[in-house]
Every structure is written in structure tokens, then in C-alpha cells.
N, C-alpha and C positions, 0 to 999 in steps of 0.2 A: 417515516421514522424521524424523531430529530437528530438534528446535525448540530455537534459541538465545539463551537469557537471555542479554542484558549485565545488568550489578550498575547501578542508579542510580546514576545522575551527582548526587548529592547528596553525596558524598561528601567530609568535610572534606579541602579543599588548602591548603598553603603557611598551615596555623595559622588560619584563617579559614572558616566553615561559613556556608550560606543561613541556617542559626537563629540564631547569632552577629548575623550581618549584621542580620536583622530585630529582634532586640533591640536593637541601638545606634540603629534607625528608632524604635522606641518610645521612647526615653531622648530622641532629636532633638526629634520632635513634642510629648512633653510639654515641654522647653525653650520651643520654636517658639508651642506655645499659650500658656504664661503671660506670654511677653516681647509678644505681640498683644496678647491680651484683657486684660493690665493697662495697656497702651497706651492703649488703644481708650477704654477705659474714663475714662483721665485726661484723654483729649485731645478726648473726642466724635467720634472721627472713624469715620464707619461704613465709612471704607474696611481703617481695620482692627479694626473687630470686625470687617467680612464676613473678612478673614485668617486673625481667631482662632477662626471657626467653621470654614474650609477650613482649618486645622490641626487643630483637633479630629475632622474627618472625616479625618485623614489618621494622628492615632493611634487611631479606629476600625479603619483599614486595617492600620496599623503591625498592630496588636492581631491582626486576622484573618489577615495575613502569617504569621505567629509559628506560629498554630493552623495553619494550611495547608500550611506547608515542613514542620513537625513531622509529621502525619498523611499527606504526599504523600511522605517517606520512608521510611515502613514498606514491609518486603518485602509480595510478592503473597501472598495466603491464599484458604482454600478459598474462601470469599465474594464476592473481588476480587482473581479469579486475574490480570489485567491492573494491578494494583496498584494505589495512591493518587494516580497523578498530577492526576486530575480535579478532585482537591480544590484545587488551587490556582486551578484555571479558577472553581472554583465561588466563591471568596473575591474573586477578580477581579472578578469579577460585582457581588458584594455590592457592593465599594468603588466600582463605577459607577456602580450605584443611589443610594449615599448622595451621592455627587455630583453627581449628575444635582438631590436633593433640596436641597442646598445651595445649590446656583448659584440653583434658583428662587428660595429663601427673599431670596439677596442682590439679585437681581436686582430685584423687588419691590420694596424697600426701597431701593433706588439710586434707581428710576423715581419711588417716590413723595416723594421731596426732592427731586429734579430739580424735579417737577412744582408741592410745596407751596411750597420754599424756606426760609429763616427758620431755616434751624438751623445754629450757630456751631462750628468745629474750630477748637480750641486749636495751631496747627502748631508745639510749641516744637522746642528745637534736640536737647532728648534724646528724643522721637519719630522724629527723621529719621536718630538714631543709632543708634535700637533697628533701624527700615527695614536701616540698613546691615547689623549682625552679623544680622540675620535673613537676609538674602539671601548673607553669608558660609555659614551655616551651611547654606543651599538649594543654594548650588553643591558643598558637600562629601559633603552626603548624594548628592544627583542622581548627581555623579561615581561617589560609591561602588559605587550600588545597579544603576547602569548596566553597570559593569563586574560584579560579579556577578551583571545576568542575564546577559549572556553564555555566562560564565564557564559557568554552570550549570545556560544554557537554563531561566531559570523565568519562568514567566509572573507568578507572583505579584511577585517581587523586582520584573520589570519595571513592573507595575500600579505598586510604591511609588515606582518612578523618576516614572514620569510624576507622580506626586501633590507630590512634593518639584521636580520642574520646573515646574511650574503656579507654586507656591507663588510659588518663584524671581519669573517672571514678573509676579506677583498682587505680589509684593511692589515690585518695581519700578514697577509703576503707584503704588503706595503712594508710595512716596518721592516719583513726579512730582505726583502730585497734592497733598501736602504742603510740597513747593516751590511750587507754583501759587496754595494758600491762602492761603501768607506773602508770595506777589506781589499777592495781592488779590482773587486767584479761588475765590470761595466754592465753587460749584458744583466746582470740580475732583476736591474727597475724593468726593462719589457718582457722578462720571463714572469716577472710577477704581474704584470700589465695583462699576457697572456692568462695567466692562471684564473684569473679577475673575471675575463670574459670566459670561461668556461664554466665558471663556477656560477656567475650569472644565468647562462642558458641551460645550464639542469636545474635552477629555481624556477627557471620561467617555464617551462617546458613541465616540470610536475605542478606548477601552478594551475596552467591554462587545459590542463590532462583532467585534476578532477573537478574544476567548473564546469569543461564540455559536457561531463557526465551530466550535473544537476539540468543545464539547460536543456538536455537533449530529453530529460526526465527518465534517467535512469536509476531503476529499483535500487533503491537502499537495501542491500543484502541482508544487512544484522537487524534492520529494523524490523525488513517482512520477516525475516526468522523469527523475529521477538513475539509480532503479532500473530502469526499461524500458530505457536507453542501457547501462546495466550487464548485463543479461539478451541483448539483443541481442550484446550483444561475446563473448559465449562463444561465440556461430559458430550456422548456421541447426540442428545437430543436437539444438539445445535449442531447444522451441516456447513461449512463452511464450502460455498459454491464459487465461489471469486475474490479474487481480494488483488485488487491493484493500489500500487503504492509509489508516490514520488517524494521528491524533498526539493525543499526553496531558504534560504538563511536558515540555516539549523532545525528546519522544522518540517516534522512526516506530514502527508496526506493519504489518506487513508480510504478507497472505496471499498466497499463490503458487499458482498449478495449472501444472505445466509438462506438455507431451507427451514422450518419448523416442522414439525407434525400436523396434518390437516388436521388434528380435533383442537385444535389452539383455538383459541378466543383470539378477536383483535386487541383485546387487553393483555394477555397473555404474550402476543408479538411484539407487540411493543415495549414490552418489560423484558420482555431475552435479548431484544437490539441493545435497548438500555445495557441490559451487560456483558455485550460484547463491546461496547463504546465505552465502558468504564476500564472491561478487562484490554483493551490494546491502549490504553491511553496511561492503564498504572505499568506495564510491559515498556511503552515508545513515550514518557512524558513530553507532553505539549503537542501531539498527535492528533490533527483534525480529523477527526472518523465521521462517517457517512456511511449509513446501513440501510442496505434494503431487506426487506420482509417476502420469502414465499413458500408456497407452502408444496407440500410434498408429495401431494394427495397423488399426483400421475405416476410416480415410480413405488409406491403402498401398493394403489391400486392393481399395476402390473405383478408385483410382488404377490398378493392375495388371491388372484386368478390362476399363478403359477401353484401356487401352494394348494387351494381349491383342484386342479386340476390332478396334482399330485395325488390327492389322498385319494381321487376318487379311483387309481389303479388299482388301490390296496384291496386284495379279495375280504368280499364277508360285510363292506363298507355301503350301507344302502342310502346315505343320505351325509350333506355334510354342510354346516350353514353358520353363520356370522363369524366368516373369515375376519379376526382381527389383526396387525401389525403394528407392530410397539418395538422405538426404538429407545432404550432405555441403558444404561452407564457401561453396563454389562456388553451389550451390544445389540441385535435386532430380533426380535422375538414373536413367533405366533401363534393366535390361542384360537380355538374352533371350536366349533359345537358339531358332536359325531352322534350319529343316528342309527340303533342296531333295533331288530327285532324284539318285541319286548319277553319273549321269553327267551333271551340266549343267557347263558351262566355268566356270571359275574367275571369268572376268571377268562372264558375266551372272551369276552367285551373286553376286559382290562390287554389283554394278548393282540385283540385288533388293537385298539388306540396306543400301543405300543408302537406297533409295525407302521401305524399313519406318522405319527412322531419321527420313528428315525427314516422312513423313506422323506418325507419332508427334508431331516435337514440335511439329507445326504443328496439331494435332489437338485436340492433351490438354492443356491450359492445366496449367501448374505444371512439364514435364517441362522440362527445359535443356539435356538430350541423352540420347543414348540408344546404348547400348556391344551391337552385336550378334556371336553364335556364330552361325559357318555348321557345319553338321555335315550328314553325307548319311543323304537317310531310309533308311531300313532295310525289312528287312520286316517281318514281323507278332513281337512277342515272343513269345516264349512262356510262358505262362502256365497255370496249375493250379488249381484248389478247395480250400481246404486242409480235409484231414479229420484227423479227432483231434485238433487241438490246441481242447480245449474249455476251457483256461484262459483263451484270447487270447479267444473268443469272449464267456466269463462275463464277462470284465473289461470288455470294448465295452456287454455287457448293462447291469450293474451300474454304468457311469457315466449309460448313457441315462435308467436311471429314477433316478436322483439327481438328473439335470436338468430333468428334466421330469417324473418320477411316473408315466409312464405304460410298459407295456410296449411296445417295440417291433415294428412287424408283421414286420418280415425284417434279420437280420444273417447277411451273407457276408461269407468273408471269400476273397480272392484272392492266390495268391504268383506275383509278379513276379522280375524280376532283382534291383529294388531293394530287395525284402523284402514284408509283406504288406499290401494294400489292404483296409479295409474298404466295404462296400456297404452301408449302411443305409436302413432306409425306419423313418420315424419316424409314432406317431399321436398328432398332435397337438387334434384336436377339434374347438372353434370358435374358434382362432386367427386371428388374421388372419395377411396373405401377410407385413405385417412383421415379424409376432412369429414366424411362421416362419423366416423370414429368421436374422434373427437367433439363435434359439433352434438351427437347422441350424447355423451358423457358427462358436456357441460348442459344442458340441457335435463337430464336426467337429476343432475347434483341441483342445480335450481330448483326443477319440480319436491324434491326433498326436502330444502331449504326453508322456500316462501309461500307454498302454499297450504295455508294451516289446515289438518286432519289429514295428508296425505306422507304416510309414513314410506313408499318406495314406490319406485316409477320403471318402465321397462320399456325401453326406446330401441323401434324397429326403422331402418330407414330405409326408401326408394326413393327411385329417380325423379 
């Protein structure tokens, strides 16, 4: 079945790219760090050097943003045929780690001035001004960077949002705790110092929480909900047999195994993949789907023997043949051809194929109804041996030891009305009864298939 690339969504829109975007983050944060840490430094105030070191951790990130959108837009290659999306997961990581290392650094260092005391913040009034454009400059990035994750599904962009909204926050404690000093509350800059590292490690920590998820390749819940509700709506004649799903930079992966009905054409399979690949991709936009085709014919089969089996308890019932199964919108359906004596009344004929009908669906778990042919028996066909035709013959030969290697003990072959039957006895060895099973069934479906005038085949197997 084909598999369908979408192009990355990393693609410059409206004059504006993720790499653009992450270069004006690193132009921010180095702003962001010298207007701190030359603050911090005049004023003593450790609430903001801890700022100016959560800005430097933040054009660490800028920095690994940059490297990350950059290598997670390369197309896929032989090495990373799934392409570079991880790489942003993995940079996301990184800048949780560095945060996770900063908040301790601050945090420590808030506790222990809380605890010693004795150390003086200068709160003048251009400190509380630098506070202010610093936290101007946190709501324009935060804004920006917010809108293009979105925009562009990146995990990375999004990491730098949270980093420039901490900030935000971090800086606001700043300010309150530098108005606090100028009211007399010394302790205020390391309780804000305090706050800063806290508020740090629950970013970094829901940061590094749902990257683990993508790298570890854990199911997108809304997506596969999206796509199983998508799969179902094509109708019960598509089975949906598996469907595994992960995600990489904003974008589903999709494997599929569907069932069809064994009367499908390979033309036909391939046109129902086709819209189950169309149908989860309008459900998951930009969803790389991969569909496998098979078909259904083993659990029909089993289904038709049970049904066949059934009818034949029904009293009155002397014949019952071309068990069919149809799985159709409705739900799964069987129709048969019933065989009564040819002089029984119309109305007990109609009274039998009634009672084969609902003993069937009350029988056979999955049937929903069941559509019967009354036809009168007949007597015996007539039937022949068929001699000379030693091509039909070689050809029955010639597949059996293709499928099994072995020669077979007897092929006959029989003409009917309806064309010719083969009789096979197969030697199988020390098979077991399911691998004969089986190894009969597929064998029996070939002789059907490929070799032309032979309309049914009945495969016996020993050892």
C-alpha cells in the first residue's frame, strides 16, 4: 500500500520561520542577562542575580533551540528515515535539566540568607525600572514564542515559551520583593530569590515530563482517538486490526493493519487503504499513515462452516451449499442455498428456511441475518473422470509441491456440471492437524485460483 509523506511543517509562513523566531530568543536573553546580572550586581540583590542566572540558562536554551529547529528540519535520509523531529524533544530535555540545575543553585542560596541574614539590597529606583522593561520584554517574547508553537507544533519553540514565562513570573517576584526592601523588609529579595527557584522546577519538571513521553514513544491519546473514530466511519467492511501511533515535533505516525473481505480485488485493496490514509490524515492533519492490506478469508471461512454446520441440525433440512458471508454497513450477514425435496408445499419449505435462519443467528455469534435460497433437490448429477487432460492435472501437481515440497499421494480430477473438481490427498509427514489444516486450505484456495477449468478442489491429508 502506499505510504504518505506530508512535507514538515517547519516551513517558512507569512515572512517569519521557527529559526528566525529562535534567533530573536537568543538576541532577548542575551538583553535579558546583562540588564539582571549588571543589576544584581550593583544592587546586591540575590533575587536578581538568581534572574540573571535563569536568563542565562534560558540563552543556553535559546542557543539549543536554534541547533534543534535547524537539524529537526532536515528532510528524512537513509539513517533517519522518520526524519529529525526528535531532535527538538531531545534539546527540550536538555534545557529542563539546566533548570532543574539552576533552581537548586538558587534555591540554596535564598535558604541560606533567609537562615544567616545580614546581607544588605541596595533597592534603588533604577533597579525597579530595569524589573519593569525586563518583564516588558518577557511578555513579548512569551507571546511570540507561544504563538509560534502553535503555529508550528514545536516542542522546542514551546520549551522557550515556558522559559521567557517563568522569567516573567521570576521577575515579578523581583519587583515585589524590591518594593518590600524599600518598605523595610530585608528578608523580602531571598524570599523572592526562593520563589524564583521554585517556580523554575515545576517548569522544568512539566517540561522534561512531556518530552519523556514523545521520546519514549508514547501513544497520543486524542490522536489515536481521532483516528480509530476515523477508521470506524468508513463502514464495518473495513476491520481495523491494529493501529499503532506515535508522535515526533507535532507530527502523528501512523501504522495501520486493516482486514477487507476475501472477494476484494488487489484493486479494490488498495483503493480502501487509500481511504483509510485520507480518512486519519483529514481526523490527525499532517499524519504519516502506513497501511497494510489482508484479507479476511480465515475468520469468513471459520464463520461459514459454523453457519453450514448449524443449518444442517434444522429437521426436514437435506442439503445446504454456497455458504456465503458479507460483511456489510449494517453489520455481518449470511446467505445459503437450502435444499428440500421437490415436492414439499411451498409453505413448510418457507417454515423450514425460517427455523435455519433464526437457529443460525441465535447460534453463531457475529451473524445479523441471514438471506435463504429454497431450491428442490434433485437427483444425483452426473458426473465423469476426467481422462486426457494431463495439463489440468500437472498444473494441481506442480502447485502442491511448490507448497509443500512434497509429492502428492493421489490427484483426481472430476467434471461436474459446473466444471472440474479436484480430489487431492496430500503427504504431509509429521505435521500437526493445524498445520495441515492450514497448509490443506491454502492449497485448496490456489487450486481454485490458478488453475484454469477447475472450479473446487477437496484436500485430504496424511502423514
Amino acid at each position: 500500500m502506499p505510504v504518505v509523506s506530508i512535507g514538515h511543517r517547519y516551513a517558512p509562513a507569512r515572512g517569519s520561520s521557527p529559526r528566525r523566531i529562535a534567533l530573536v530568543s537568543v538576541a532577548a536573553a542575551l538583553v535579558l542577562l546583562g540588564l539582571k546580572l549588571g543589576t544584581g550586581l550593583a544592587t546586591g540583590s540575590l533575587a536578581f542575580l538568581s534572574e540573571a542566572l535563569h536568563s542565562g540558562t534560558d540563552l543556553v536554551a535559546a542557543l539549543l533551540v536554534l541547533f534543534a529547529v535547524g537539524v529537526a528540519a532536515r528532510p528524512a535520509d537513509p539513517l533517519h528515515q522518520y526524519g529529525h523531529g526528535k531532535a527538538e524533544h531531545l534539546s527540550a530535555m536538555a534545557e529542563g535539566a539546566v533548570l532543574v540545575a539552576a533552581s537548586i543553585w538558587i534555591a540554596i542560596a535564598a535558604i541560606r540568607r533567609l537562615l544567616e541574614g545580614g546581607h544588605e539590597v541596595d533597592a534603588t529606583w533604577w533597579a525597579i525600572v530595569v524589573a519593569v522593561v525586563v518583564m516588558a520584554i518577557d511578555v513579548g517574547r512569551t507571546v511570540a514564542l507561544t504563538r509560534a508553537a502553535r503555529r508550528f507544533s514545536s516542542a522546542a519553540l514551546k520549551g522557550s515559551a515556558l522559559h521567557f514565562a517563568s522569567d516573567l513570573a521570576g521577575t515579578a517576584a523581583v519587583l515585589v520583593g524590591l518594593l518590600l526592601v524599600r518598605a523595610g523588609a530585608a528578608w523580602a529579595d531571598s524570599a523572592a530569590a526562593l520563589f524564583v527557584s521554585v517556580l523554575v522546577l515545576v517548569a522544568a519538571g512539566r517540561l522534561m515530563r512531556e518530552n519523556v513521553d514523545v521520546l519514549m514513544d508514547r501513544v497520543p491519546a486524542a490522536e489515536e482517538a481521532a483516528a480509530r473514530a476515523a477508521v470506524a466511519g468508513l463502514g464495518s467492511s473495513v476491520e481495523l486490526r491494529r493501529l499503532r501511533m506515535r508522535s515526533a515535533a507535532g507530527r502523528a505516525f501512523a501504522d495501520v493493519v486493516i482486514g477487507v473481505p476475501p472477494g476484494e480485488s488487489v484493486g479494490r485493496g488498495h483503493a480502501v487503504a487509500d481511504q483509510v490514509e485520507q480518512a486519519i490524515q483529514a481526523a490527525v492533519p499532517g499524519a504519516d499513515v502506513v497501511v497494510h492490506v489482508e484479507r479476511r478469508e480465515g475468520e469468513d471461512q471459520d464463520l461459514a462452516d459454523r453457519v453450514l454446520a448449524v443449518a444442517h441440525e434444522v429437521p426436514r433440512v437435506r442439503e445446504i451449499h454456497n455458504v456465503r458471508i458479507m460483511h456489510l454497513d449494517a453489520g455481518t450477514e449470511a446467505s445459503l442455498h437450502l435444499k428440500l425435496p421437490p415436492g414439499t408445499a411451498l409453505a413448510e419449505a418457507d417454515s423450514v428456511a425460517r427455523a435455519v435462519e433464526a437457529a443460525v443467528v441465535a447460534r453463531v455469534p457475529g451473524i445479523a441475518r441471514v438471506h435463504s435460497h429454497i431450491e428442490p433437490l434433485g437427483g444425483p448429477d452426473s458426473v465423469s473422470e476426467v481422462a486426457g487432460d494431463a495439463g489440468t492435472e500437472r498444473s494441481v501437481r506442480a502447485l502442491i509441491m511448490a507448497e509443500c515440497g512434497r509429492v502428492p499421494y493421489e490427484v483426481r480430477l472430476v467434471r461436474t456440471r459446473e466444471g472440474i473438481v479436484a480430489y487431492v490427498t496430500l503427504a504431509l509427514g509429521q505435521a500437526t492437524l493445524a498445520e495441515a489444516h492450514d497448509t490443506g486450505a491454502g492449497i485448496r484456495r490456489r487450486i481454485r485460483e490458478d488453475v484454469p477449468g477447475v472450479v473446487d478442489a477437496f484436500v485430504h491429508s496424511r502423514p
